[in-house]
N, C-alpha and C positions, 0 to 999 in steps of 0.2 A: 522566519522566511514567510513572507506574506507573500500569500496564494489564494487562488479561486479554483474552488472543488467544482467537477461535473461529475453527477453521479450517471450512468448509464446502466437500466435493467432493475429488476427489483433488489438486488442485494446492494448493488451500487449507490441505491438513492438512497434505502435504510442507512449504510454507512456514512454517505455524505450526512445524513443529516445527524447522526450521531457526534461527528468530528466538529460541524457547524456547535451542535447544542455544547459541546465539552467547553471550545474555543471560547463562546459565550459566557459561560457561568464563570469560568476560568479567569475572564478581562482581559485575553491576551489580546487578542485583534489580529491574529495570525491569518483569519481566515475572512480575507475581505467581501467575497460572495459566493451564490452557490447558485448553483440549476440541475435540475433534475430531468435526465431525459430515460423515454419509456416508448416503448411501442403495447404495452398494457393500459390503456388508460385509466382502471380501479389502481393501478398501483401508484400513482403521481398525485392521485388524490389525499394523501397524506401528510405527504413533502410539504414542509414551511418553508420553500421559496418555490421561484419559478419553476414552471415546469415547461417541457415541449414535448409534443405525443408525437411520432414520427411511424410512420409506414401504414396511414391510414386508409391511402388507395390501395392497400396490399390485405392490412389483416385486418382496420375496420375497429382497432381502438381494441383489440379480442390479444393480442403479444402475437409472440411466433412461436410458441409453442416448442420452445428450446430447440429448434430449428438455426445453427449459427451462420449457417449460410443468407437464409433468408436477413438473419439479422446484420449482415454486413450490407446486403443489396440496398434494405429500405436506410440505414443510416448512408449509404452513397450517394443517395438518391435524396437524402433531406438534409446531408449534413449542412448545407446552406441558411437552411430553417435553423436549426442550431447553434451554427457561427453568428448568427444576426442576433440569439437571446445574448451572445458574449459582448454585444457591443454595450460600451459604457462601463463595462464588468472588470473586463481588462486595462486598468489604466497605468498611467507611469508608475506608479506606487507596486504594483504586481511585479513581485520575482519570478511566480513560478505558476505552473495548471496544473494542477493533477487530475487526471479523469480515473475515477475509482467505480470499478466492476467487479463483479463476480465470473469469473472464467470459467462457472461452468452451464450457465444458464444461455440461451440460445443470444436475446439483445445483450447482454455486456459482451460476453465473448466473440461474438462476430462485430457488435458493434464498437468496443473500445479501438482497436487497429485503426478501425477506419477514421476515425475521430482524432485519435491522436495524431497520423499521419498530415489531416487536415491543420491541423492548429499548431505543428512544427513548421509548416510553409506559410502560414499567418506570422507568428508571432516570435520576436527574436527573445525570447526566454523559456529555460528548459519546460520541456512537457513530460511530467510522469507519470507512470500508470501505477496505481494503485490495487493491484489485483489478488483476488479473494480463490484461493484454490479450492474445488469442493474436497469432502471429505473420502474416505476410502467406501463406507457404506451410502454413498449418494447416487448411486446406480452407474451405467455403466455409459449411458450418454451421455453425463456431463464430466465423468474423464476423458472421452473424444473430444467435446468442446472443448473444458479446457487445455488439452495435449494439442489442438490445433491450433487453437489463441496464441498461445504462451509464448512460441518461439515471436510469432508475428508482433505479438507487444513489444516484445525487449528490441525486435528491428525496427518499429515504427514509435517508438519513444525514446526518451532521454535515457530514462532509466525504467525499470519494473520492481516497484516495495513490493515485495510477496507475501501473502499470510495464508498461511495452513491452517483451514478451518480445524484440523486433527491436532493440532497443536495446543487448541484453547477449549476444545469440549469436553466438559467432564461428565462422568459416568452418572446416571441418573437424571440427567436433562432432556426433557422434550427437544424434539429440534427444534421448536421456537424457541423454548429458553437458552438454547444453544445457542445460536443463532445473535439472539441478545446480547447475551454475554460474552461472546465474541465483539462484535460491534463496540460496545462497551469499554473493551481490555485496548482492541486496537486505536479507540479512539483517543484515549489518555496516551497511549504512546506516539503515534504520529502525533495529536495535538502536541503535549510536549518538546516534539522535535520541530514542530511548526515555529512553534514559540521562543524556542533556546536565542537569545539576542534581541526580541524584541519588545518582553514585556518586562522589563529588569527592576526587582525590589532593591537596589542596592547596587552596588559597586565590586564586582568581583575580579580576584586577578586577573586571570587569563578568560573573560568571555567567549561564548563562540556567540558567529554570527553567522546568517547569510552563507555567505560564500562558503565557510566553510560545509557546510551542508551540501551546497552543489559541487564544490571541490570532492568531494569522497564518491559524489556521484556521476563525474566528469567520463569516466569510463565509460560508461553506459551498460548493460546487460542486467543481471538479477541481484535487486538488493535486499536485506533484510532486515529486522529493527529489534533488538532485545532490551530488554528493562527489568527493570527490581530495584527493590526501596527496603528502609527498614529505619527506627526511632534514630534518632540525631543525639548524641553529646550535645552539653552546650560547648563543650570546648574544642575547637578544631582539631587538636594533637590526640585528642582520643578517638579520633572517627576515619583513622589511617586504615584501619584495621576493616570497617564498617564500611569504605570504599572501596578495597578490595572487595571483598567478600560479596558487595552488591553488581560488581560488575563481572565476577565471575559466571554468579548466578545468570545477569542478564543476558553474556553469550551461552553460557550453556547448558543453563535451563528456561530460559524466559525470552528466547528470541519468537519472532514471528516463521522461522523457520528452521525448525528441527535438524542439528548438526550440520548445519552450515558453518562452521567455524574455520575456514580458509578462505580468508578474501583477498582480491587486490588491494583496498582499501579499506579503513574505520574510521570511523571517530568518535571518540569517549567524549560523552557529556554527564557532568555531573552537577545534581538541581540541588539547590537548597539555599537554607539562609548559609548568607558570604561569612558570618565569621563563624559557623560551624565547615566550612568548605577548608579540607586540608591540603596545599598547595602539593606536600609531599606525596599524600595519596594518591592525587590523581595524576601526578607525574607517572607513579609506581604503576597507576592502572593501565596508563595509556601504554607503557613499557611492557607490560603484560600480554596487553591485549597484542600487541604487535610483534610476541614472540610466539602465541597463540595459532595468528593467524596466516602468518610468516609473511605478512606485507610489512615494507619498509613505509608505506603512508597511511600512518596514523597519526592523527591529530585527537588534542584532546584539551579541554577547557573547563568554565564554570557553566551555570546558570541560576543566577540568583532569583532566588525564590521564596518568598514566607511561609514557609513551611516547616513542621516540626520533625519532618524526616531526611532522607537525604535517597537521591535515586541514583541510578544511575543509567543511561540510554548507552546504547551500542550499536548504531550503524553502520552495516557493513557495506561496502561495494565490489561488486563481478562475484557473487559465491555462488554462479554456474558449476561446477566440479562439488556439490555438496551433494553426500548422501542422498539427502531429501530429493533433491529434483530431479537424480536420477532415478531413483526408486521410484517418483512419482511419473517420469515419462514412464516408464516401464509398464505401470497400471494400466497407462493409458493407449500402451501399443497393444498389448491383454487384450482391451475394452475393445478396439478397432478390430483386434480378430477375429475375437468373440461375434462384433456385429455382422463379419464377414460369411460367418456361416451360417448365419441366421437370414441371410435376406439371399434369395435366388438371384436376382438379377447383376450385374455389375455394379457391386456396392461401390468400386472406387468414382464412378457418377454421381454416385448419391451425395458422396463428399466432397465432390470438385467445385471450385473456385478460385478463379483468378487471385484474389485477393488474399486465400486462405492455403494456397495447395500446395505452403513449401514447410510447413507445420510440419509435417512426419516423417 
């Protein structure tokens, strides 16, 4: 699915530019451009592609200082500055946008809504949000942020890919390297599913393409992405086994979001080279997966790939009703308390926003 990433805020550019560099090394072409938008100006300064710095009459190039209100104002205020880096960007060849942010940092989370809302009444092709949840020890503002965003994304996009930064840190990491390594994981998997149809070594049975990607995402509200891999047979009939087993993994331990495993929709893809790819297995998986998940739309395919392993992706669609995201609003109504008692004056002011104030 050829797409052009916006990344907004600092975690969002880091990402974009991870997904950018994956797509690259990779040769897919999945990923036709990119821009990086910041109201930090030291933060765009590292992005390999374009940048735009936005809310300069407000903070002066300094961010908003995980402030999401302010970050909804100054990107309303320039999202026109924005949409004019997209021109040329977005051409007939473009399926799709993804605007990827971190939901709990002041500019992505105030600013992805507003952004995407903009660029659904532009452009007649889905717009998704790529959104970065913080983690449980990330303090207690940017589960507000995020818990205010969240709902507002999934209204003012196509759909919302969610990744749970607690899903991918492992114990003994800085949170830079955390951080990385997140970036990193997430990047090979959405690359990957960028990819699935259009970088093809081969001829496989049943490909997915395109469509089927925005088909499982046609629903629109919260979706999720799982993966795992593992060495390949040469011989097809032996890797029945080995397709199972990777796509179990991918929904239920290797998603981008933790026991999500009830969707309206999926879709099994599985990568490798075509004549290690066994017809039967991933019939078997997608059968699986769709007894799993108790949706009756699941689709499921190849991706040929020169590769000596065999992976497998798991896309879900609408897994609103998942453990995770309610447990995770729940933190976030905690944090809103929490700040409630701590500030004398009428904190619900503090919060308010047209654009923000139907979040909680």
């Amino acid at each position: 699915m050829k797409t052009v990433l916006i990344g907004v805020g600092q975690a969002g550019g880091k990402l974009t530019a991870a997904l950018q560099s994956f797509d690259q090394q990779m040769g897919f072409g999945a990923v036709l451009d990119a821009v990086g938008v910041n109201t930090a100006k030291t933060d765009l300064q590292s992005l390999p592609f374009e940048t735009v710095l936005i809310g300069q009459d407000r903070v002066n190039g300094h961010g908003v200082g995980g402030d999401n209100e302010l970050g909804a104002e100054v990107m309303e205020a320039d999202k026109t500055e924005v949409m004019s880096a997209l021109d040329g960007r977005v051409t007939a060849e473009t399926e799709s946008i993804f605007v990827v942010a971190g939901l709990g940092g002041g500019t992505g989370s105030g600013g992805a809504p507003v952004l995407a809302k903009a660029l659904r009444r532009v452009y007649d092709i889905p717009v998704y949000v790529l959104g970065i949840l913080p983690g449980a020890d990330e303090g207690a503002m940017y589960q507000v942020n995020a818990g205010r965003s969240f709902k507002t994304v999934a209204r003012e996009s196509d759909a919302v890919l969610l990744v749970d930064n607690d899903a991918f840190r492992s114990s003994g990491e800085s949170m830079q390297e955390g951080y990385d390594a997140i970036n990193d994981a997430i990047a090979k998997r959405v690359g990957l599913l960028l990819a699935a149809g259009e970088a093809v070594d081969g001829v496989g049975e049943s490909v997915v393409d395109s469509s089927e990607v925005i088909n499982t995402l046609r629903a629109g509200g919260i979706a999720a992405l799982g993966y795992a891999s593992v060495e390949a047979s040469a011989v097809a009939e032996e890797n029945i086994n080995a397709v199972m087993s990777t796509t179990r993994r991918a929904l239920l331990t290797g998603t981008s979001l933790p026991d999500a495993s009830t969707a309206d929709s999926a879709l099994v893809v599985v990568a490798g080279k075509p004549e290690t790819i066994p017809r039967k297995g991933v019939e078997r998986a997608r059968r699986w997966v769709e007894d799993e998940t108790g949706s009756m739309q699941v689709r499921g395919g190849d991706f040929p790939l020169e590769s000596g392993r065999l992976a497998s992706l798991v896309l879900l669609g609408g897994v609103e009703r998942s453990e995770r995201v309610e447990s995770f609003m729940e933190r976030a109504r905690d944090a809103i308390e929490q700040a409630e008692t701590e500030v004398r004056d009428d904190p619900k002011e503090m919060w308010h926003n047209d654009g923000l104030d139907d979040l909680m």
